[in-house]
N, C-alpha and C positions, 0 to 999 in steps of 0.2 A: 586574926588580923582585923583592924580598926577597919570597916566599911568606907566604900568611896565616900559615900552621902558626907560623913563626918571630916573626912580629910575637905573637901568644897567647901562646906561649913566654916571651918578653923580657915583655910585660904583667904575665902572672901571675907571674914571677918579681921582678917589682918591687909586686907587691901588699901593703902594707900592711894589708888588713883582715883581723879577726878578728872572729864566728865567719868561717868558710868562706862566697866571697862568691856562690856558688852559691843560698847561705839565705837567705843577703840580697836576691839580684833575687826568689828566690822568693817571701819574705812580705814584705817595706818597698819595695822600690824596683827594678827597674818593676813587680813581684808585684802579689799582692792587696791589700796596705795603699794602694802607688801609686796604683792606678786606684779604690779607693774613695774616694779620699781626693780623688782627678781631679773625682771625680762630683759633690761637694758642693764644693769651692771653685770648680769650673768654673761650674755653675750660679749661683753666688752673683754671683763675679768678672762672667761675661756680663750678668745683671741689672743689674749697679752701672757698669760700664761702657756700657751700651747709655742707661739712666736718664741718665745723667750728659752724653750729649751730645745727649739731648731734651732736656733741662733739666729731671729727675727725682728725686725722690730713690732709686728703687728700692725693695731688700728694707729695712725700714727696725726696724718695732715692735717683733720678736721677736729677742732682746740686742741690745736697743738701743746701749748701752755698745759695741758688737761691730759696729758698722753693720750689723746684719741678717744678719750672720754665719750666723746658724741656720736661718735663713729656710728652707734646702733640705731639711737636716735633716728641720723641721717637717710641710716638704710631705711627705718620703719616709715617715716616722711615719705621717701621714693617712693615704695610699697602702695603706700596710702593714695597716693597723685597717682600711680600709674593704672593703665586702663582695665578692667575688670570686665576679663571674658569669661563669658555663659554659655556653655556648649549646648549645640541642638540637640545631641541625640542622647541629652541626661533628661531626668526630672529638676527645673532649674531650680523651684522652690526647695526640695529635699539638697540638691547640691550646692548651696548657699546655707543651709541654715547646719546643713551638718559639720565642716567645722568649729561653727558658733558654740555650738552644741554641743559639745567636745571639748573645746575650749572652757567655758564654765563647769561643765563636767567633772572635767580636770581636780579645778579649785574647791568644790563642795566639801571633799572630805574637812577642810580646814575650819568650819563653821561648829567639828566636835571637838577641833582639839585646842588646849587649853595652852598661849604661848609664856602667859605668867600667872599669878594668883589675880583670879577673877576677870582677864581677860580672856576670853571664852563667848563667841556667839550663841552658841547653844549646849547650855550646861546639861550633860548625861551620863547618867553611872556608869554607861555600854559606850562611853564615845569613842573611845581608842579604836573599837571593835569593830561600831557601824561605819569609822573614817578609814579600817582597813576593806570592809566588804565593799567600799564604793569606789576606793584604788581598784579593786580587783575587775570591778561590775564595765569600768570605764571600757576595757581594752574592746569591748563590742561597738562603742561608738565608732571607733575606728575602720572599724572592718566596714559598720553602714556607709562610713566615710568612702572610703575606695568601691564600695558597689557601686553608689549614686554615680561614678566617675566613670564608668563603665568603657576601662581603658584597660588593654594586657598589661601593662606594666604596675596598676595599683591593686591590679585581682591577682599577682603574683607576688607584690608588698601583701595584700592582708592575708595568704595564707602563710607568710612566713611570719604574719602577727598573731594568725592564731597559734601557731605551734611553738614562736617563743612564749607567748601567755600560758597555752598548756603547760609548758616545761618550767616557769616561775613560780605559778600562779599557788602552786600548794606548799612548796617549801617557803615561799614569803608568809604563807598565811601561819604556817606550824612555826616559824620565828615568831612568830608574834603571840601565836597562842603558847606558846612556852613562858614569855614574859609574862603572861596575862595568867599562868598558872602559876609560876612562882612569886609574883604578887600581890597574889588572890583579889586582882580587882583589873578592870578594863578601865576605869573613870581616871580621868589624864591626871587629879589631884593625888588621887590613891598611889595610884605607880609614881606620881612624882616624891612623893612623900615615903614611899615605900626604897625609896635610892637615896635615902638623905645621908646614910654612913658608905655604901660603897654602889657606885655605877650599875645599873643591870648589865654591861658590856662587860662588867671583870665577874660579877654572878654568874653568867653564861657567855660564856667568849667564841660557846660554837653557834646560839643565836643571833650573836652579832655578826658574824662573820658570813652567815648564807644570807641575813636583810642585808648587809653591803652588797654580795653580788646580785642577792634578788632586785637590787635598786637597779643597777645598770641594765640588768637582763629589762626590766619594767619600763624604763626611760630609752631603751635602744642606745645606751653610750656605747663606744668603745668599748669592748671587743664587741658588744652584740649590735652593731646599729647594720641590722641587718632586713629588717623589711624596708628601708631606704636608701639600701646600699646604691651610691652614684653610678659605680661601672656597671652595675650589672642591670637595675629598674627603674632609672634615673633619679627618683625620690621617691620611689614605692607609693603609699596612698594619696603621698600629695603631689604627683607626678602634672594634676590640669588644673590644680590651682593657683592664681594670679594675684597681686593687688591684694587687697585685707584679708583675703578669706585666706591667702596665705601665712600672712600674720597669725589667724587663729588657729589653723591648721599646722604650721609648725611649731607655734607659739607655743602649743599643748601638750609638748613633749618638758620642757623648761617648768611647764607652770606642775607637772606631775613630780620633776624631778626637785620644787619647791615645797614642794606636799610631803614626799617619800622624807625629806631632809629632816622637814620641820617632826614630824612620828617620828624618825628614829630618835632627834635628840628629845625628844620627851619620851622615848619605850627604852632607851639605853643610856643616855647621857643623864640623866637627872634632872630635865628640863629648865628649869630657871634655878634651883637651888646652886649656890649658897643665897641667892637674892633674891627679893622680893620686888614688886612694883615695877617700876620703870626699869631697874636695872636688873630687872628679873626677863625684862623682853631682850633686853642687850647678852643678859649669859644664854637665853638659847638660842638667839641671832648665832651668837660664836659657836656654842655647838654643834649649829646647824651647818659650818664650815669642817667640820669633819666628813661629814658626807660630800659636801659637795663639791672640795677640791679634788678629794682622788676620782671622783666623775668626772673632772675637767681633764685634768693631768694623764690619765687614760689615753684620751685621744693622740696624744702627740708619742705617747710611747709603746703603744700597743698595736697590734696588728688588727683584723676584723676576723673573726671566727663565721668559718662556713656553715650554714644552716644544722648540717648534722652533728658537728663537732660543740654547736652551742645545747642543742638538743641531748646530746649524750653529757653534758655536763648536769643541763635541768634533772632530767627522768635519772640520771646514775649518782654522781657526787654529791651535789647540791640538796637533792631528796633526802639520800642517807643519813648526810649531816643534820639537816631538819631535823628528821625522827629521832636520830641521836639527841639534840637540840633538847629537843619533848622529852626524851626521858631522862633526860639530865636533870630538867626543871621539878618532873612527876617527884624523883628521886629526893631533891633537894628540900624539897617541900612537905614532904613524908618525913624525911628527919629530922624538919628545923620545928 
């Protein structure tokens, strides 16, 4: 099979955009405009979508004309104005800076993966692979997150984050390194180019199937949003955060579940193909809405899985199917 290096080559050589599309993933798309931009229509979109199959109307008063359009807006404004307490008995500099920190964290992986030809912050033959190891690396900030808070209810969230991380954490990775085997390359051009006749989702249908759940288990959606379960730790790690650090500290769940979106539809959808340029960002926008409507749509029809019944699905089902996954791909690729 033709090397990543050579598929970037051929891409950026047929890139249409102008400025430099380096600037472009960096501030509009998957950059900072992207995921701010993630934050308020995700929010909105999940509301109206979750409403809508209770028989709701949702975000509704605030632009109205707009079905509630602003609605998140609004909240993150309140947010923003309302007063920001600093507890005595944390370290205040580590407890402020850790959701921050967490928050951008979040977002990194997105600076290897490539959303069209030649829009790419940082072009690398390994990027699929360094943007999955840093998915994975994040769920620690989390946990420093809920130490610093040094509250029972967020040191009873982070160990329920570390045991869903345990229980995701290697069958997300063995989906990925399946695709990454049977496409003989990790470089987001290579695997794009390597799905130009048929999907990696219909190539392998059992590694697609355990990164969808590994996505929810990762982001805490429904069934697993379980280290913030309401009734029982009131928001788990972010149980004494207030005012912006709130913002960054939930925000970071969304801006991950922006990330998981954007890699699947470049590791199984074909990322931008059949287009190139500009409307090669708009076909993995759209792809990236495979993921992340049944993450929304979850919530309003699913129950929450209790800590062991999520665990017994990671370490037993989920697992299985991975390795299966791996030796589908080992298999496939030995033949082809």
């Amino acid at each position: 099979m033709t090397q990543g290096k050579d598929f970037r080559e051929a891409a950026e050589a047929r890139m249409d955009l102008s400025p430099p599309g380096d600037l472009i993933a960096a501030l509009v798309f998957p950059g900072v405009l992207g995921i701010f931009g993630f934050l308020v229509v995700a929010i909105w979109l999940e509301r109206k979508l979750v409403a809508r199959v209770q028989w709701r109307y949702g975000p509704l008063y605030v632009s109205k004309p707009l079905g509630g359009f602003l609605q998140p807006v609004a909240d993150l404004l309140k947010l923003v104005f309302s007063e920001l307490v600093l507890p005595k008995h944390t370290n205040r500099l580590l407890f402020a800076a850790a959701p921050i920190l967490l928050f951008f964290a979040e977002g990194l992986p997105v600076v290897f993966i490539a959303a069209a030809p030649g829009v790419v912050m940082a072009p690398h033959p390994y990027g699929l692979a360094i943007a999955v190891v840093l998915v994975l690396l994040v769920a620690v900030l989390v946990v420093a997150m809920a130490w610093t808070e040094a509250d029972k209810f967020t040191y009873i969230g982070a160990v329920r984050e570390i045991l869903l991380t345990a229980a995701y954490e290697v069958p997300l990775l063995l989906s990925a390194l399946s695709m990454f085997l049977l496409y003989g390359t990790a470089d987001p051009y290579g695997v794009v180019e390597a799905q130009s006749a048929v999907w990696g989702a219909l190539l392998n249908p059992l590694a697609f199937a355990v990164y969808l759940v590994a996505l929810l288990m990762a982001t805490t959606r429904f069934p697993f949003e379980i280290p913030e379960a309401e009734p029982e730790v009131v928001v788990g790690p972010y149980t004494e955060y207030g005012s912006t650090l709130f913002i960054y500290a939930f925000g970071a769940n969304y801006v991950k579940l922006y990330v998981l979106s954007l890699l699947g539809a470049v590791l199984f959808l074909g990322g931008w193909l059949p287009a190139a340029g500009i409307l090669g960002v708009f076909a993995t926008l759209a792809k990236m809405g495979v993921f992340l409507l049944p993450a929304m749509l979850v919530r309003a029809i699913y129950p929450r899985y209790r800590i062991d019944q999520a665990l017994r699905i990671g370490w037993g089902k989920l697992l299985a199917l991975s390795i299966a996954a791996a030796l589908w791909s080992i298999a496939a690729a030995w033949i082809w």
